[in-house]
C-alpha positions in Angstrom: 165.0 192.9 299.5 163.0 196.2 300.6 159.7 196.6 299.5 157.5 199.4 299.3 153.7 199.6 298.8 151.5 201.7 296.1 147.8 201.8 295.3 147.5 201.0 291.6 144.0 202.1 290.5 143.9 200.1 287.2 144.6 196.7 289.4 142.0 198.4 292.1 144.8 197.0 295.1 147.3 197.5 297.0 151.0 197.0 295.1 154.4 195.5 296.8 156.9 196.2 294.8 160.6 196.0 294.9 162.1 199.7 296.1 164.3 199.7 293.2 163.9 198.2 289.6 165.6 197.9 286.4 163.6 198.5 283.5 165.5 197.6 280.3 163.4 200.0 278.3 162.1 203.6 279.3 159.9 206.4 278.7 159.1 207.6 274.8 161.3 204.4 273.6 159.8 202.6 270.7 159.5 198.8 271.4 158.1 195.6 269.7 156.4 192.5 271.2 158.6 189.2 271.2 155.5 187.1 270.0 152.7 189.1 268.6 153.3 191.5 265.9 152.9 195.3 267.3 155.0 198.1 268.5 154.4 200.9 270.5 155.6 203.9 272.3 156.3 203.4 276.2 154.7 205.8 278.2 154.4 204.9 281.8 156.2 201.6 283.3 155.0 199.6 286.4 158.1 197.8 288.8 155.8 194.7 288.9 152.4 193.4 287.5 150.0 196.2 288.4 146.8 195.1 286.7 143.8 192.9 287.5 143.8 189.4 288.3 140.9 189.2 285.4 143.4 190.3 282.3 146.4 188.2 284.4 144.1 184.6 284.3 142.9 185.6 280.9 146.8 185.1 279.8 146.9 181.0 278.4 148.9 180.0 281.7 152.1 178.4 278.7 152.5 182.1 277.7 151.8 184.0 281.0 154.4 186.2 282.4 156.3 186.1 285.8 154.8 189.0 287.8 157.7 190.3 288.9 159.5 192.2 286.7 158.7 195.5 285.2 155.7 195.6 282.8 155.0 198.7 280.3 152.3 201.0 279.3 152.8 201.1 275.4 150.9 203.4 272.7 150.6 200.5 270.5 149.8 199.9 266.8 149.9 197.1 264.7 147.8 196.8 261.2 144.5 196.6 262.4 144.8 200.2 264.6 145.8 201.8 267.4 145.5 200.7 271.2 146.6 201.0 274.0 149.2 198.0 275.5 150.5 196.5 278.7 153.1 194.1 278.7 155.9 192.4 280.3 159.8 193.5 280.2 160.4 189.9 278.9 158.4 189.9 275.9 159.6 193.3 274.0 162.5 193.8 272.1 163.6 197.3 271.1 162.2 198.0 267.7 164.2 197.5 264.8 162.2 199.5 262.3 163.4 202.4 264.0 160.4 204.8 262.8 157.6 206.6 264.7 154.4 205.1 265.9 151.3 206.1 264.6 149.2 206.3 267.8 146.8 209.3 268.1 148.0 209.7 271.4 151.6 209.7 271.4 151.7 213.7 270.7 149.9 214.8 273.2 152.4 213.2 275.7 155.7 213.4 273.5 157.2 215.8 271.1 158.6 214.9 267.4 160.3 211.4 267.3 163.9 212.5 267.4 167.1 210.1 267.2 164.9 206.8 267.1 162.7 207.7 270.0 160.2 210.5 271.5 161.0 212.8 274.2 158.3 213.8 277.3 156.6 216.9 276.6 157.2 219.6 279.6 154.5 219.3 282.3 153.8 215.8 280.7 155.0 213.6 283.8 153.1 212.9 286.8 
């Protein structure tokens, strides 16, 4: 399998990640974690675990994640607020509410939520 390299600057390291990847969910798509109840808006995606190894140990090791699959940058919400998420391709589900999320940030990214998801506001990618 080629690999390429990136510098991720929240995991402060070096990536190697698979050249190509297939996310199952993608930019502006509203999503739901498998386990914990919150949704959010994807907004960025990672082709591998791009974070610390602090926040990867701090995962109970029964519940941790393989690191190599995609993992996604969510504008999250649950009852308690608004955050923001990272979390692994196999623990979201596409969300069955179907409704926008009320994360403060989400419009300065996206525009309106349209047919069940949000779409990237011009000049909004990097």
């Amino acid at each position: 399998m080629v690999r390429s390299q990136y510098f991720s600057p929240q995991a402060g390291r070096t990536i190697e990640a698979p050249r190509h990847v297939r996310s199952r969910f993608s930019l502006g798509e509203v999503v739901r974690h498998k386990m914990f109840d919150f949704r959010g808006v994807v907004f960025d995606i990672d082709p591998v675990f791009a974070n610390s190894e602090e926040w990867y140990e701090a995962i109970p090791e029964h519940i941790r994640p393989d690191r190599e699959q995609p993992f996604y940058h969510l504008f999250a919400e649950n009852e308690e607020g608004s955050y923001v998420a990272y979390v692994s391709q196999q623990n979201l589900i596409a969300d069955s509410l179907g409704g926008p999320v009320e994360h403060p940030e989400v419009a300065q990214m996206f525009g309106p939520f349209e047919d069940g998801r949000y779409r990237l506001r011009r000049g909004a990618t990097h």
